[in-house]
N, CA and C atoms of all chains as a GROMACS GRO file, in nm:
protein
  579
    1UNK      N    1   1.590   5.108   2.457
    1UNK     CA    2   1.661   4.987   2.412
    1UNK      C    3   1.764   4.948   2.517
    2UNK      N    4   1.704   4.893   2.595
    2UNK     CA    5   1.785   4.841   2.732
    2UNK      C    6   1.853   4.743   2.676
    3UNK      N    7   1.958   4.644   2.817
    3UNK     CA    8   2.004   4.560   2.746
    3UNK      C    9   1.930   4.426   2.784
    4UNK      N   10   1.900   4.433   2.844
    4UNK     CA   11   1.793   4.292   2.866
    4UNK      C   12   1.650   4.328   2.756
    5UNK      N   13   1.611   4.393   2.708
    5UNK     CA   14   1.534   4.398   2.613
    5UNK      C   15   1.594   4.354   2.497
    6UNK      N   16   1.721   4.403   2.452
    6UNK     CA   17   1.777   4.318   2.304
    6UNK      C   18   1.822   4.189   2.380
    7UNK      N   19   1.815   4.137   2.466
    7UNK     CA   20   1.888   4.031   2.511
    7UNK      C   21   1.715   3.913   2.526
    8UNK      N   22   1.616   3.988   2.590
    8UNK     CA   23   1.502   3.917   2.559
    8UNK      C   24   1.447   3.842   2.417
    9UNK      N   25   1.506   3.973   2.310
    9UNK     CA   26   1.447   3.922   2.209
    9UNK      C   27   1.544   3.826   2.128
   10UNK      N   28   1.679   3.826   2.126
   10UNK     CA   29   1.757   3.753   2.065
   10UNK      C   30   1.734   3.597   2.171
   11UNK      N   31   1.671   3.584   2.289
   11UNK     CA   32   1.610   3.464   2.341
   11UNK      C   33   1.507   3.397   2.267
   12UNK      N   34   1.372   3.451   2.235
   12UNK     CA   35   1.285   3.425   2.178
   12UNK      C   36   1.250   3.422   2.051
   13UNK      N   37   1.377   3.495   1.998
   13UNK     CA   38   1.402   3.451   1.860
   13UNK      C   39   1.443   3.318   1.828
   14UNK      N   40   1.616   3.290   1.888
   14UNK     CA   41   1.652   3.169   1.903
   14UNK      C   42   1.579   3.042   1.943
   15UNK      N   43   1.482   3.082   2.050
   15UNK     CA   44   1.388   2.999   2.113
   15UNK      C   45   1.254   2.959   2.022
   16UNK      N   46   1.223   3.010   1.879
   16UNK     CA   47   1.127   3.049   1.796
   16UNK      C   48   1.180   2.935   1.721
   17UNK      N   49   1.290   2.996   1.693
   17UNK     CA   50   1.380   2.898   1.552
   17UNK      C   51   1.432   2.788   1.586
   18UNK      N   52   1.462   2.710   1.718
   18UNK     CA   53   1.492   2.621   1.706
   18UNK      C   54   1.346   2.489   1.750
   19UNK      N   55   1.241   2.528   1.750
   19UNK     CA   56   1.110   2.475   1.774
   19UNK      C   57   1.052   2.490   1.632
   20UNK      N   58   1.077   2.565   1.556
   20UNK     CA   59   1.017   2.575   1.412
   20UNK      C   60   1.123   2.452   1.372
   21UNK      N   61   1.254   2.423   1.372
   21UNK     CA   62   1.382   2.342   1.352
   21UNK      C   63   1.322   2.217   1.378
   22UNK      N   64   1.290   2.187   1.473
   22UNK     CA   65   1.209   2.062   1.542
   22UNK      C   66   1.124   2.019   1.458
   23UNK      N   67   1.013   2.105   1.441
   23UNK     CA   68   0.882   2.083   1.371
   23UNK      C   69   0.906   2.006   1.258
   24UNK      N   70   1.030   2.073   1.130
   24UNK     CA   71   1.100   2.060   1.023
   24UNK      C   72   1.112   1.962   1.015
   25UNK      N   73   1.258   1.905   1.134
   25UNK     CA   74   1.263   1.788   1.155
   25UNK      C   75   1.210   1.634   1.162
   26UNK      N   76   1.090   1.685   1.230
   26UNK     CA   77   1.005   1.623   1.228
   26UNK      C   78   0.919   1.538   1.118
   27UNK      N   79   0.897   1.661   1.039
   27UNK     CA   80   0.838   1.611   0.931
   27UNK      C   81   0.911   1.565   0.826
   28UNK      N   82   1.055   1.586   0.802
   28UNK     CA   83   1.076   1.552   0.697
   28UNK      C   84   1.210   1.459   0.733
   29UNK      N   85   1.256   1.390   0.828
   29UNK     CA   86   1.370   1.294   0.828
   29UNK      C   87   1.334   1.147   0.830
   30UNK      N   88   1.375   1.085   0.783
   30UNK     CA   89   1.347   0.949   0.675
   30UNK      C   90   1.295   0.828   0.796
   31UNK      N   91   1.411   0.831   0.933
   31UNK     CA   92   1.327   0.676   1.014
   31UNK      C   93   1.313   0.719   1.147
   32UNK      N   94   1.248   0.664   1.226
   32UNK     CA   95   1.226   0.722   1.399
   32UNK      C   96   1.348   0.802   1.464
   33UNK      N   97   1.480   0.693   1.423
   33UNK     CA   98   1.580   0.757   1.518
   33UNK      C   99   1.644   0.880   1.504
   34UNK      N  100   1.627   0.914   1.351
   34UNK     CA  101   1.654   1.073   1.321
   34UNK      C  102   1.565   1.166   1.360
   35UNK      N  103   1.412   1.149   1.396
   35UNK     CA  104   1.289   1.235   1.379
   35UNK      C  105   1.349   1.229   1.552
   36UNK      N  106   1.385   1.157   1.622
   36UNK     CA  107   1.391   1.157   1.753
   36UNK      C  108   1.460   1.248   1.798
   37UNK      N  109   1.588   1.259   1.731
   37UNK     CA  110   1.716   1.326   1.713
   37UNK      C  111   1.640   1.450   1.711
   38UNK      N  112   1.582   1.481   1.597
   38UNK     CA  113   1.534   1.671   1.581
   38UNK      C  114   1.421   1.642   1.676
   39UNK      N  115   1.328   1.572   1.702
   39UNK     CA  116   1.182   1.594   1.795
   39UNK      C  117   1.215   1.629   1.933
   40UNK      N  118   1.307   1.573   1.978
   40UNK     CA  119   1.313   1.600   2.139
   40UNK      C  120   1.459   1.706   2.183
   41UNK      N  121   1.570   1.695   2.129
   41UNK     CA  122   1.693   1.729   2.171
   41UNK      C  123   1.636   1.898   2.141
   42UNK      N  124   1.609   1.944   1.976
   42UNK     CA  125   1.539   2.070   1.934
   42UNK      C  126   1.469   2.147   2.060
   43UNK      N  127   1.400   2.037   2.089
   43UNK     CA  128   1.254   2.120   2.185
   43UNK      C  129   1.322   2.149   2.268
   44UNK      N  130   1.380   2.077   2.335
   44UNK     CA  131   1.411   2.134   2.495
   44UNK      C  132   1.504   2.229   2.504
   45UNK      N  133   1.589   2.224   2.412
   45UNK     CA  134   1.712   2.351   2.416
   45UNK      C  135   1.566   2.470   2.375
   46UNK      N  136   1.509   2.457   2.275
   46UNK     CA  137   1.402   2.590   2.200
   46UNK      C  138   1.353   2.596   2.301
   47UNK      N  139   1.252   2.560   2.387
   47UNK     CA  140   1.177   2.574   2.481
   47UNK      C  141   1.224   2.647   2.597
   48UNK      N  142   1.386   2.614   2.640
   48UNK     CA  143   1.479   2.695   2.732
   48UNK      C  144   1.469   2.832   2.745
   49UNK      N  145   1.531   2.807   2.607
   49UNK     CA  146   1.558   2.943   2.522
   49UNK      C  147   1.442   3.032   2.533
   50UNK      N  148   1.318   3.018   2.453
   50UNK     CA  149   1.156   3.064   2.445
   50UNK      C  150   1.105   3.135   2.621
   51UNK      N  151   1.121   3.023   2.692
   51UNK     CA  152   1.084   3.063   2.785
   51UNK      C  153   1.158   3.170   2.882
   52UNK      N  154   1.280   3.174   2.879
   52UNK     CA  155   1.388   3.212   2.955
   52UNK      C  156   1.322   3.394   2.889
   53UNK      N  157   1.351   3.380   2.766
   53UNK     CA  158   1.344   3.535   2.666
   53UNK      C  159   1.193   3.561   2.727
   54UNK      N  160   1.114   3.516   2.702
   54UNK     CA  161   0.978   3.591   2.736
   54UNK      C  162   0.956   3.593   2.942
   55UNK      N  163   1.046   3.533   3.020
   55UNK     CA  164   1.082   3.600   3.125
   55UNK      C  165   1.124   3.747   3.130
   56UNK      N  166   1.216   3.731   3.064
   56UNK     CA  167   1.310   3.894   3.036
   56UNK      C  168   1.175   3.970   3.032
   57UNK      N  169   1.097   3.929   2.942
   57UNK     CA  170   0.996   4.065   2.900
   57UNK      C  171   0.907   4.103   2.999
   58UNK      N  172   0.869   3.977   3.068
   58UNK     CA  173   0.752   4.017   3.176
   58UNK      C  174   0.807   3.975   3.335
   59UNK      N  175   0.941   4.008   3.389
   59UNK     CA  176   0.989   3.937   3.495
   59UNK      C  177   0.894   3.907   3.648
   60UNK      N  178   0.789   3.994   3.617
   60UNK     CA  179   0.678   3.912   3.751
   60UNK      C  180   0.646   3.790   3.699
   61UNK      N  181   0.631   3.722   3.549
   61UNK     CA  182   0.620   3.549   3.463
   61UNK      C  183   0.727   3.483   3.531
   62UNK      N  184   0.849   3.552   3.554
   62UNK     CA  185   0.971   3.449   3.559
   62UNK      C  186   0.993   3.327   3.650
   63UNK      N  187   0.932   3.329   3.768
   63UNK     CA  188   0.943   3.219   3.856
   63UNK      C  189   0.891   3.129   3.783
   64UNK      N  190   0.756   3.127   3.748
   64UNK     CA  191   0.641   3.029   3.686
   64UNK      C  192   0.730   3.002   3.543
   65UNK      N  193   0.769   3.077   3.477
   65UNK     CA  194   0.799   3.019   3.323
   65UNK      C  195   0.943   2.930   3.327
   66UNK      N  196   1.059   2.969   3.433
   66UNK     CA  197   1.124   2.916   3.487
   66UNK      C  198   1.102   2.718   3.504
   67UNK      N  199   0.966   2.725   3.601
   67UNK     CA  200   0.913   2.590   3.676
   67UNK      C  201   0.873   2.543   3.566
   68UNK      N  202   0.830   2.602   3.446
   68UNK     CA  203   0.823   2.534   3.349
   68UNK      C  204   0.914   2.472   3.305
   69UNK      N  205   1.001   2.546   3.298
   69UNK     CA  206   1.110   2.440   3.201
   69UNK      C  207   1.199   2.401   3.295
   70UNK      N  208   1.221   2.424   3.407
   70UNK     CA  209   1.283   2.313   3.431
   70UNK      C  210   1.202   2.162   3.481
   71UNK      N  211   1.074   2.166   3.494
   71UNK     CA  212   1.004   2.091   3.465
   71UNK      C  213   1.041   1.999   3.309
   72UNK      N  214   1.041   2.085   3.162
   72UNK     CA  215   1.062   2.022   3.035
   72UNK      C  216   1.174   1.983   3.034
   73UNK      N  217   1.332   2.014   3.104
   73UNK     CA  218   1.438   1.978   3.139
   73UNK      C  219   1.427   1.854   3.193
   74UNK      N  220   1.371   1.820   3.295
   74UNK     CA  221   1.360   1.714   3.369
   74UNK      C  222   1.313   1.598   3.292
   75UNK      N  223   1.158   1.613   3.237
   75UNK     CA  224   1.121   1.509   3.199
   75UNK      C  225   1.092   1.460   3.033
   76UNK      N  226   1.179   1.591   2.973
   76UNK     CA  227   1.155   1.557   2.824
   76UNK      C  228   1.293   1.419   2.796
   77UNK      N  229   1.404   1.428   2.885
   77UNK     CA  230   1.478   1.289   2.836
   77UNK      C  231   1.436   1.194   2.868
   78UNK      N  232   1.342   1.184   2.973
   78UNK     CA  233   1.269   1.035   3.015
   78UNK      C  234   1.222   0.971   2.950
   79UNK      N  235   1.123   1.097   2.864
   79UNK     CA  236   0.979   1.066   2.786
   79UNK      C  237   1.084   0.962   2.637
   80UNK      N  238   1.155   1.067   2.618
   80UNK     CA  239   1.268   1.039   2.469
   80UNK      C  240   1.314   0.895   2.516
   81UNK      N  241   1.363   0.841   2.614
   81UNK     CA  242   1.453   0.742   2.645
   81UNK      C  243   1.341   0.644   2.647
   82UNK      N  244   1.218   0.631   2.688
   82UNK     CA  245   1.111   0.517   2.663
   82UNK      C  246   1.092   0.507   2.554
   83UNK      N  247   1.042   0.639   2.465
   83UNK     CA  248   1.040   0.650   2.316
   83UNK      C  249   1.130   0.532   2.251
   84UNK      N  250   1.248   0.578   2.284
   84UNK     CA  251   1.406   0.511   2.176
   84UNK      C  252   1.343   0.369   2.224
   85UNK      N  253   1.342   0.332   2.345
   85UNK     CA  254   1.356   0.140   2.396
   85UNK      C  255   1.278   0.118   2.293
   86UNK      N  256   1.147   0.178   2.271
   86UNK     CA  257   1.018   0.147   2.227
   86UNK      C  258   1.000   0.115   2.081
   87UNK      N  259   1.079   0.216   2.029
   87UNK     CA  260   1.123   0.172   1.870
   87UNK      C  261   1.234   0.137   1.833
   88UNK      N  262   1.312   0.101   1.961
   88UNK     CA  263   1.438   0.030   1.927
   88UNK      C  264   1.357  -0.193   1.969
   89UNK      N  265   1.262  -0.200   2.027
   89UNK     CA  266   1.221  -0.365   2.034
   89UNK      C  267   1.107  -0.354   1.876
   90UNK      N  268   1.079  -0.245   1.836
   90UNK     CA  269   1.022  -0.284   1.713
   90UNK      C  270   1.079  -0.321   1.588
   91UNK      N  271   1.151  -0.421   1.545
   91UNK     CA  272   1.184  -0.440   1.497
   91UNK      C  273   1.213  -0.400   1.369
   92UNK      N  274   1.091  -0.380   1.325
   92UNK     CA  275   1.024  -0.366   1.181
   92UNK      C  276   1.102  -0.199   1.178
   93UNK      N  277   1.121  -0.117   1.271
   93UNK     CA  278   1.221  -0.006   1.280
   93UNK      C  279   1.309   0.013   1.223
   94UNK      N  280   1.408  -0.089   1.284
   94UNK     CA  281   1.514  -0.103   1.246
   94UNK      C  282   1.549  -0.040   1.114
   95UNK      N  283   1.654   0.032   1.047
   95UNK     CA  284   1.722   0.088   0.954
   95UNK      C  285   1.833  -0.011   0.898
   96UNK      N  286   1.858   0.004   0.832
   96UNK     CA  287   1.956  -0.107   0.737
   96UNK      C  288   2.114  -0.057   0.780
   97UNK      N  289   2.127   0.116   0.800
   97UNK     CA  290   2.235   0.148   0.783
   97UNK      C  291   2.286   0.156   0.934
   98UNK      N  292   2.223   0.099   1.031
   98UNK     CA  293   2.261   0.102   1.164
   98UNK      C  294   2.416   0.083   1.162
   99UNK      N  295   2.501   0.070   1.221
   99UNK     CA  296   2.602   0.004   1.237
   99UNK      C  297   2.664  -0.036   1.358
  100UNK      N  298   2.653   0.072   1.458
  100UNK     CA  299   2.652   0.076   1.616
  100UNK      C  300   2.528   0.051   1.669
  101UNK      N  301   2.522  -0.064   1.754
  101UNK     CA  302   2.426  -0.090   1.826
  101UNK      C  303   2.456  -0.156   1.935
  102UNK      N  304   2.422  -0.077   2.055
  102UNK     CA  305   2.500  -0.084   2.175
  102UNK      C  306   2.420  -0.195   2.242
  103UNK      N  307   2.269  -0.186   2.251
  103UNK     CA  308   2.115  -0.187   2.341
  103UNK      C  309   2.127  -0.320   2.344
  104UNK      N  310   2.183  -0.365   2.138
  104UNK     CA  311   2.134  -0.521   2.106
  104UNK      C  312   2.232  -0.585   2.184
  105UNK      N  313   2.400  -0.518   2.156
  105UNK     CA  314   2.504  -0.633   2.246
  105UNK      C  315   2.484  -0.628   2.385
  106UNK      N  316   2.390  -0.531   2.451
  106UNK     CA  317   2.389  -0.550   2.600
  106UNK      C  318   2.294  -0.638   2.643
  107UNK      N  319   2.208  -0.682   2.515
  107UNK     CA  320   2.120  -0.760   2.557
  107UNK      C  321   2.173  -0.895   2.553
  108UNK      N  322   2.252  -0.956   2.428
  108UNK     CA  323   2.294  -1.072   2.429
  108UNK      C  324   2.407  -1.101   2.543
  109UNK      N  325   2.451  -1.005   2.627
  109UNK     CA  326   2.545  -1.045   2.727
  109UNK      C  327   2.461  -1.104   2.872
  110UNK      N  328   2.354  -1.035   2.855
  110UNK     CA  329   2.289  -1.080   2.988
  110UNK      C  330   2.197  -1.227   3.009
  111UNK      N  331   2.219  -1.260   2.850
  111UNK     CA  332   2.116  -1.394   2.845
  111UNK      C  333   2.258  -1.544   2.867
  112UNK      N  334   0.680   4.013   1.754
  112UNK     CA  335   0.599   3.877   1.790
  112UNK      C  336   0.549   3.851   1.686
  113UNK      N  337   0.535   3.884   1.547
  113UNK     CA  338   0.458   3.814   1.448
  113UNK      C  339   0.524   3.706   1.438
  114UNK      N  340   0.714   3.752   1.334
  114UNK     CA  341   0.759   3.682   1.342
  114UNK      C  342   0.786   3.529   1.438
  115UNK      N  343   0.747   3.543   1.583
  115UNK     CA  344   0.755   3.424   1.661
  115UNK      C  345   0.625   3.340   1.639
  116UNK      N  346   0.522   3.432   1.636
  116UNK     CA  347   0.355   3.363   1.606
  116UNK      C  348   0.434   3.214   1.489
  117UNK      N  349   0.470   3.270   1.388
  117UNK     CA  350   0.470   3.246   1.276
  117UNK      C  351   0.579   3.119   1.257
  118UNK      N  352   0.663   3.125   1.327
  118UNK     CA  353   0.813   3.050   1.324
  118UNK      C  354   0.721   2.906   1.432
  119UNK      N  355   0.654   2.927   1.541
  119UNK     CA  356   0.590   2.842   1.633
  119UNK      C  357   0.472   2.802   1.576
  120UNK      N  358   0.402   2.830   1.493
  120UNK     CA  359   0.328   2.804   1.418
  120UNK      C  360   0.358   2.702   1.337
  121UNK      N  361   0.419   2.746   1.265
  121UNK     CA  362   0.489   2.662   1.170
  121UNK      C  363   0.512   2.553   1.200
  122UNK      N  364   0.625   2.549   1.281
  122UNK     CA  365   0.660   2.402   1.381
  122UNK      C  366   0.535   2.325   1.417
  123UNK      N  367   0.418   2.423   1.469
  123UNK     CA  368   0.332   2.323   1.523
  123UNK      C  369   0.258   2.264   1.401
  124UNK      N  370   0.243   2.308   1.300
  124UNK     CA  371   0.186   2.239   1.235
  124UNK      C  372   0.235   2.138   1.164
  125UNK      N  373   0.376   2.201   1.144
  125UNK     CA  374   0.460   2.029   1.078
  125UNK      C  375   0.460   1.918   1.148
  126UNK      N  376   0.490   1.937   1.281
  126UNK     CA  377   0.478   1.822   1.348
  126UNK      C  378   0.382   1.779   1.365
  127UNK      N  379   0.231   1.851   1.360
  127UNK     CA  380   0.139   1.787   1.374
  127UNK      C  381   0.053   1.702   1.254
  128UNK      N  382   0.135   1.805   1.138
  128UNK     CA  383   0.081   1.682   0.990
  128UNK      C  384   0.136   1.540   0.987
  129UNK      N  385   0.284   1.549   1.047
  129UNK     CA  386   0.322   1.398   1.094
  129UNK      C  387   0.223   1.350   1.202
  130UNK      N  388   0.232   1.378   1.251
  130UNK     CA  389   0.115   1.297   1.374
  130UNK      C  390  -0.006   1.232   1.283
  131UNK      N  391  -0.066   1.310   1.189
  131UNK     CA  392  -0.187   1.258   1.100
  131UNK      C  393  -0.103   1.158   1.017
  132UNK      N  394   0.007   1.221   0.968
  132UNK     CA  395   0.048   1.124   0.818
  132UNK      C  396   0.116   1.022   0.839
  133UNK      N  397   0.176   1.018   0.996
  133UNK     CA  398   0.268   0.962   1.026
  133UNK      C  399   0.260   0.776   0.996
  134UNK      N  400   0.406   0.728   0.938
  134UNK     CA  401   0.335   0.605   0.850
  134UNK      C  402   0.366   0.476   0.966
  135UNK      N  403   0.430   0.497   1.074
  135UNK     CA  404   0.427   0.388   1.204
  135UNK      C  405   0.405   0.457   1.348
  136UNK      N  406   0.328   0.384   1.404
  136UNK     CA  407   0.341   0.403   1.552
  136UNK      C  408   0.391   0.464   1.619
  137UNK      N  409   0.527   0.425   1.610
  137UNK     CA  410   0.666   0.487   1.694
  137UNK      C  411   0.649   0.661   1.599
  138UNK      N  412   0.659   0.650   1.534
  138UNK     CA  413   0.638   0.756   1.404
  138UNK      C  414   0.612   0.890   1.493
  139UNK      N  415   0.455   0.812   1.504
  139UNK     CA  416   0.334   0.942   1.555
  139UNK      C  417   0.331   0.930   1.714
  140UNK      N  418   0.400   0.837   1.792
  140UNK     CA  419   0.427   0.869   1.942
  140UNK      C  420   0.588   1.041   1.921
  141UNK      N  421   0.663   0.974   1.871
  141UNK     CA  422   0.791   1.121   1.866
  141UNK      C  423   0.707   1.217   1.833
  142UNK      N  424   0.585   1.212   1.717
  142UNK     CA  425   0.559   1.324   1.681
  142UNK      C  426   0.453   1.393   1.751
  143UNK      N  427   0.403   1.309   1.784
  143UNK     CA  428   0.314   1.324   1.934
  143UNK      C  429   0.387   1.423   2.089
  144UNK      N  430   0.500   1.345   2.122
  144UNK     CA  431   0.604   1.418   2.198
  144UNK      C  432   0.614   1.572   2.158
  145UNK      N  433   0.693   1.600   2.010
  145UNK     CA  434   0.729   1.706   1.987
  145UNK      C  435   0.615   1.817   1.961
  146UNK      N  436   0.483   1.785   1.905
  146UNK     CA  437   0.366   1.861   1.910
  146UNK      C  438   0.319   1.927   2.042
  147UNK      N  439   0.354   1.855   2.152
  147UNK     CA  440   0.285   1.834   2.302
  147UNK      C  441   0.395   1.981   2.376
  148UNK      N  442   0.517   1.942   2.334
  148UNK     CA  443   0.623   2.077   2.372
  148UNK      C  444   0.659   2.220   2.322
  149UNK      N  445   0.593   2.150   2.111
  149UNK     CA  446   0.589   2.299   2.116
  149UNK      C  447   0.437   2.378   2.142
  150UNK      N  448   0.342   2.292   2.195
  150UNK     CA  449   0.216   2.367   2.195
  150UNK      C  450   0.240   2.432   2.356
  151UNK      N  451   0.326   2.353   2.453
  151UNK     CA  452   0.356   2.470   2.582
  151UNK      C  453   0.371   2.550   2.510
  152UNK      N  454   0.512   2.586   2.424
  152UNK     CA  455   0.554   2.719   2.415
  152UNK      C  456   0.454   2.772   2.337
  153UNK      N  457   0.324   2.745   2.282
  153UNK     CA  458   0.303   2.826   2.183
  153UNK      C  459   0.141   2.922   2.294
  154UNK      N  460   0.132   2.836   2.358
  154UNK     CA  461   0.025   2.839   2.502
  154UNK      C  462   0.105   2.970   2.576
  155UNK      N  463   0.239   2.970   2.610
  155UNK     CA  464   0.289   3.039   2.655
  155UNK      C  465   0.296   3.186   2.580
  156UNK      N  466   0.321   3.182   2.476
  156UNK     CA  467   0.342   3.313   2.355
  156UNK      C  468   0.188   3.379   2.351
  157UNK      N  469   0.100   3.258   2.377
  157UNK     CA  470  -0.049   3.344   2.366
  157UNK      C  471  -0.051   3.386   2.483
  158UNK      N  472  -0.044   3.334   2.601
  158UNK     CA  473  -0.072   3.412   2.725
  158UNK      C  474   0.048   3.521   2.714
  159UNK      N  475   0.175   3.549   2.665
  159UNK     CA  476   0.227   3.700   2.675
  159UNK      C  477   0.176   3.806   2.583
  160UNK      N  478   0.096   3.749   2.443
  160UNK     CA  479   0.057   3.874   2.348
  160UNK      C  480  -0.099   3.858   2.422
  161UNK      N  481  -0.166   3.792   2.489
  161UNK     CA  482  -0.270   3.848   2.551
  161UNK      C  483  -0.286   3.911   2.702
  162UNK      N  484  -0.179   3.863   2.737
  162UNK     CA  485  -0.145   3.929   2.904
  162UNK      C  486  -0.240   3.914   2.991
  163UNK      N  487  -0.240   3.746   2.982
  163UNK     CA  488  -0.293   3.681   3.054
  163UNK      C  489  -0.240   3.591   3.146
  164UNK      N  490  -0.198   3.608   3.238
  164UNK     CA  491  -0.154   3.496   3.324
  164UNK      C  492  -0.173   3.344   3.389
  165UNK      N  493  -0.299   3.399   3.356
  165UNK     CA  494  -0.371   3.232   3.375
  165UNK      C  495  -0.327   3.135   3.299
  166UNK      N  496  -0.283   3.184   3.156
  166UNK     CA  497  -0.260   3.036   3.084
  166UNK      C  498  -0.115   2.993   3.105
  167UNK      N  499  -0.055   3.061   3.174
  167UNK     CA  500   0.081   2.983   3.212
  167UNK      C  501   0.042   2.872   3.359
  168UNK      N  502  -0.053   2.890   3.396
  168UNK     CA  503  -0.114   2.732   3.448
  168UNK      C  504  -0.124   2.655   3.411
  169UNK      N  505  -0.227   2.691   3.263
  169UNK     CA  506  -0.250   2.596   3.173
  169UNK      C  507  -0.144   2.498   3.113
  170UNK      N  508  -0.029   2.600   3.082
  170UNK     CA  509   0.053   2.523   3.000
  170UNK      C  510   0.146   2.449   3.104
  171UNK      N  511   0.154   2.503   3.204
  171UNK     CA  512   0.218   2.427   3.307
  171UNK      C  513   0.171   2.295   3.331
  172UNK      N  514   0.018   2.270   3.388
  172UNK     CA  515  -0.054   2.133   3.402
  172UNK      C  516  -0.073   2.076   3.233
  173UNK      N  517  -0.026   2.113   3.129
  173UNK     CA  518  -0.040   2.085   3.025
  173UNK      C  519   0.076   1.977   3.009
  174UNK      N  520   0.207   2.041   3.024
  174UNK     CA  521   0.362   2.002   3.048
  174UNK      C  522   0.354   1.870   3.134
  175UNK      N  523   0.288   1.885   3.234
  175UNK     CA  524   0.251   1.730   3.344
  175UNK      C  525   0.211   1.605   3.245
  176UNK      N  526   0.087   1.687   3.215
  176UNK     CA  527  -0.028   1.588   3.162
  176UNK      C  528   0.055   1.542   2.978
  177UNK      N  529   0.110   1.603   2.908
  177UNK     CA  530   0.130   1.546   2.824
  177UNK      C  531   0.267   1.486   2.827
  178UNK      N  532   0.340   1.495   2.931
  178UNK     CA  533   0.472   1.385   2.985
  178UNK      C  534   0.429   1.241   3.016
  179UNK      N  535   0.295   1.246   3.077
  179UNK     CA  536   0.242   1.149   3.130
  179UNK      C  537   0.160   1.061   3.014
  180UNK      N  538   0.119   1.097   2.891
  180UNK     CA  539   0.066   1.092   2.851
  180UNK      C  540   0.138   1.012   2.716
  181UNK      N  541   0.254   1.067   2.682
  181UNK     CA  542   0.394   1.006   2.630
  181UNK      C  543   0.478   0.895   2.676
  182UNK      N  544   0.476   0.896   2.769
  182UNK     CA  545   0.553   0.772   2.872
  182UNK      C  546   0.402   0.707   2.828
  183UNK      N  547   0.314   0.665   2.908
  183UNK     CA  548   0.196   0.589   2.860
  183UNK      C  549   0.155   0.499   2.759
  184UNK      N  550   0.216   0.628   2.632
  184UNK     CA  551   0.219   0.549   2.470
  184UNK      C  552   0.328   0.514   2.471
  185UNK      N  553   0.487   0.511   2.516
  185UNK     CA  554   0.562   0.480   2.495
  185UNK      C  555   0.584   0.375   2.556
  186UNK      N  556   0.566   0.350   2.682
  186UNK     CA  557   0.565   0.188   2.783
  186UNK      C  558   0.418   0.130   2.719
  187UNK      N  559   0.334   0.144   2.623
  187UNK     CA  560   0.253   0.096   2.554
  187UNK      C  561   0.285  -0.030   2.451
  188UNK      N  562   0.368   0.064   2.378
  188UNK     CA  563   0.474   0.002   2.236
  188UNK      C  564   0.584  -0.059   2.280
  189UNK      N  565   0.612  -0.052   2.412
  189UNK     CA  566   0.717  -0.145   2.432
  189UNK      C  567   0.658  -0.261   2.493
  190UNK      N  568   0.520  -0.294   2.508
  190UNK     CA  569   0.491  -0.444   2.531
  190UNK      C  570   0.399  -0.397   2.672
  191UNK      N  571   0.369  -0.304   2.722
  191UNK     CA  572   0.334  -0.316   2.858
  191UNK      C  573   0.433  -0.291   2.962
  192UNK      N  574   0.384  -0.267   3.066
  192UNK     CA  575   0.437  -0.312   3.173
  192UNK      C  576   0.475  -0.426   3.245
  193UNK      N  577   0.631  -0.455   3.279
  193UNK     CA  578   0.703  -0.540   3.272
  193UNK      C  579   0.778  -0.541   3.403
   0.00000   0.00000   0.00000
């Protein structure tokens, strides 16, 4: 019971539970911008986490599981930020209880 | 590792019953996203309980291809390319 062995597994635990968190999320929050909230922000911290811990276990994996995520680092806010534009021009989206909406006043300033 | 089988499991399948049930577009593109990230990690968990190395390729060109694949549907629903 080394310490990078309890330190592996309290990774891939955390890294377990917050991708099961996601999933949750996913399925059960009421309009896009909340499911967005748990779908993408969840993953990428879980995925960190997941991958980083199962380095610990097999450290000849670690370069490669590494390039992974910082690969999912890189391009999971991109993917999220087209997402949001995307169901932020659908109108029919829209939530009643919005109250801050930054996207719409930046749009009426530029016209 | 059961416990992780089981916790990643899980996830993948919730998100992926939204993807089927999902009741708009935008809906099943997020849920699309979040299915696509946790199936790396879950690609990844099989290649360490099988000790296989190869599939951390997989999930690597997996990670490419379903970024690409998200942006795609997502500059889709926003009207095209502009």
């Amino acid at each position: 019971m080394s310490f990078t062995f309890i330190l592996a597994h309290v990774l891939t635990g955390l890294g377990a539970l917050f991708l099961f968190a996601s999933g949750v999320g996913v399925f059960r929050m009421p309009d896009v911008f909340n499911k967005m909230h748990a779908g993408t922000k969840a993953t990428t911290l879980g995925s960190i986490l997941f991958l980083s811990g199962l380095g610990l276990f097999e450290p000849s994996w670690l370069p490669k599981l590494l390039l992974v995520a910082v690969f999912i680092v890189l391009t999971n806010p991109v993917s999220s930020h087209a997402l949001a534009r995307a169901a932020h021009n659908d109108a029919s989206e829209k939530p009643d209880n919005l109250v801050i909406d930054d996207l719409e006043e930046s749009k009426g300033e530029e016209q | 590792m059961v416990i992780l089988f089981v916790l990643i499991g899980g996830g993948l399948f919730l998100a992926f019953l939204r993807l089927i049930l999902g009741t708009k577009a935008t809906d099943r593109a997020v849920a699309l996203d979040t299915t696509t990230l946790i199936t790396t990690g879950f690609l990844v968990l099989v290649a360490f309980l099988q000790g296989r190395s190869m599939l951390l390729d997989v999930a690597l060109v997996y990670s490419v291809l379903s970024f690409l694949g998200v942006l795609a549907v997502a500059r889709y629903l926003d009207g095209g390319l502009r």
